[in-house]
Phi, psi and omega in degrees: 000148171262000137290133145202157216270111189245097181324143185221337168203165194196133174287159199288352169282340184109325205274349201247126169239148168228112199244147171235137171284096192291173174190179165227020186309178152254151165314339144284317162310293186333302204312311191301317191292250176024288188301331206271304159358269214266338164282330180304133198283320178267343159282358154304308181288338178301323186297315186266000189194064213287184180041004167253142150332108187303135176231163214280307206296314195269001157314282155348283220295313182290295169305349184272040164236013163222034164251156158281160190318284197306010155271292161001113212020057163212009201313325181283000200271323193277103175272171178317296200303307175318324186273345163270293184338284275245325184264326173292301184290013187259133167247348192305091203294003179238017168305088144094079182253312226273319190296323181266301171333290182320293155315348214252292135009293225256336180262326188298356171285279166324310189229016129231340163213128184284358190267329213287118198243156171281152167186207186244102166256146166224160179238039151224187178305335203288083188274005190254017181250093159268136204243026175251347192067016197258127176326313194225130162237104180237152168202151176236195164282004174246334182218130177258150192217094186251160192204158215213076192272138186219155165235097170215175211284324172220172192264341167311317178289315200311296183006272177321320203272351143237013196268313195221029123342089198273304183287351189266332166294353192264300203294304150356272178309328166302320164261355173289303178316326185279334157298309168279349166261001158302147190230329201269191167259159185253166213244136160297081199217138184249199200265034190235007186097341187307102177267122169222208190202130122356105151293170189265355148337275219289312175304347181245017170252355170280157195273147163237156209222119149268124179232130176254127176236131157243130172244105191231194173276160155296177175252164190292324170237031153073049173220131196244349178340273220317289187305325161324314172299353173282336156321317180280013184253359184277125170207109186234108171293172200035066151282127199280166185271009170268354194254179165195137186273147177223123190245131182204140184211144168252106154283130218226139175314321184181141172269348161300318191251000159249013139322290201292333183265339171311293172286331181279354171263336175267343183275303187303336185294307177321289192310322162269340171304330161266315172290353171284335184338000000 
């Protein structure tokens, strides 16, 4: 692979890692590595529909979720000067989140578990309730995996924004309660609908992986000590000695321009996909 995952800091308790998907790529080389990732057509379609067949229309339907809405269906109309217009005016510092969240899937797939599918775990009947608050909610028969993505300009902020979440750590811990005060069975549902179910026995013995991911611009000199050490700022109470937090980050030349090869790559993948028709 050309990631691999290289540890940088661990908390004094053990249970908390903090990691960067080292590489030797160039920085363009990444982006590219990056799009063919998450673009290569049947591991896209694995994130949204595993075991069903890919098709020309939902082919379409998945890359138009990394368009902006007003480009959907009009794509041969949208040009560079427009995808920038369009990026430059987004201030919103958690702007085109659904791209690291997507990445995010596509790696805990790669390097911790390849069985793993998105879905809804719940401990009541309520399959229209995700109650972990988590961006990627996976589980295979050997693992759940909930996860938590941010895409911002550094990685000192995505950080922050998940180590001192308040609300995403109250939701967390409710549900590790609830998981663990469970007596009943616990219900299963991917994203294609397929349900099965858990006792609550088999379920509090399986490992859980809380994975925090940022996918941001470096920093000037690509270095990180200080944001690493935030590791120790994590506390989820009664945390089972089965689970573990992973904290992971990628650095990118710059999140304005692969947001642009990002869209510009996905309008063209469309635009031949409808004149090929």
């Amino acid at each position: 692979m050309d990631l691999t995952i290289e540890d940088k800091s661990k908390s004094t308790c053990g249970k908390y890692h903090f990691s960067t998907y080292s590489h030797k790529l160039t920085m363009e080389d990444l982006d590219n590595h990056i799009l063919e990732l998450l673009y290569d057509e049947n591991k896209l379609n694995y994130l949204f529909q595993k075991n069903i067949k890919i098709t020309g229309k939902t082919r379409i339907t998945q890359l138009q979720r990394f368009i902006e809405t007003s480009f959907c269906g009009r794509e041969k109309d949208v040009d560079d000067t427009e995808i920038s217009k369009y990026i430059s005016s987004n201030k919103n510092e958690s702007y085109y989140a659904f791209f690291a969240e997507a990445l995010l899937a596509r790696l805990n797939i790669d390097y911790i578990d390849n069985k793993l599918v998105t879905g809804v775990i719940s401990v009541t009947d309520n399959l229209t309730v995700i109650s972990t608050g988590a961006d990627a909610c996976m589980f295979s028969a050997d693992s759940l995996v909930l996860g938590e993505a941010k895409f911002y300009g550094t990685l000192n902020k995505g950080i922050h924004s998940i180590v001192k979440d308040n609300s995403f750590n109250s939701k967390l811990e409710d549900y590790i309660k609830k998981i663990i005060s469970s007596e009943s069975e616990i219900i299963l549902k991917d994203i294609t609908g397929n349900i099965s179910e858990k006792t609550s026995v088999e379920i509090k013995k399986l490992p859980l992986i809380l994975s925090g991911f940022v996918l941001h611009t470096k920093n000037a000199s690509d270095k990180y000590t200080s944001t690493y050490k935030l590791i120790e700022k994590i506390s989820i109470k009664d945390f089972p000695s089965n689970y573990k937090i992973h904290l992971y980050h990628l650095p990118i030349n710059s999140k304005a321009d692969l947001i642009f090869k990002a869209q510009r790559i996905a309008l063209d993948l469309i635009i031949r996909l409808k004149t090929n028709k």
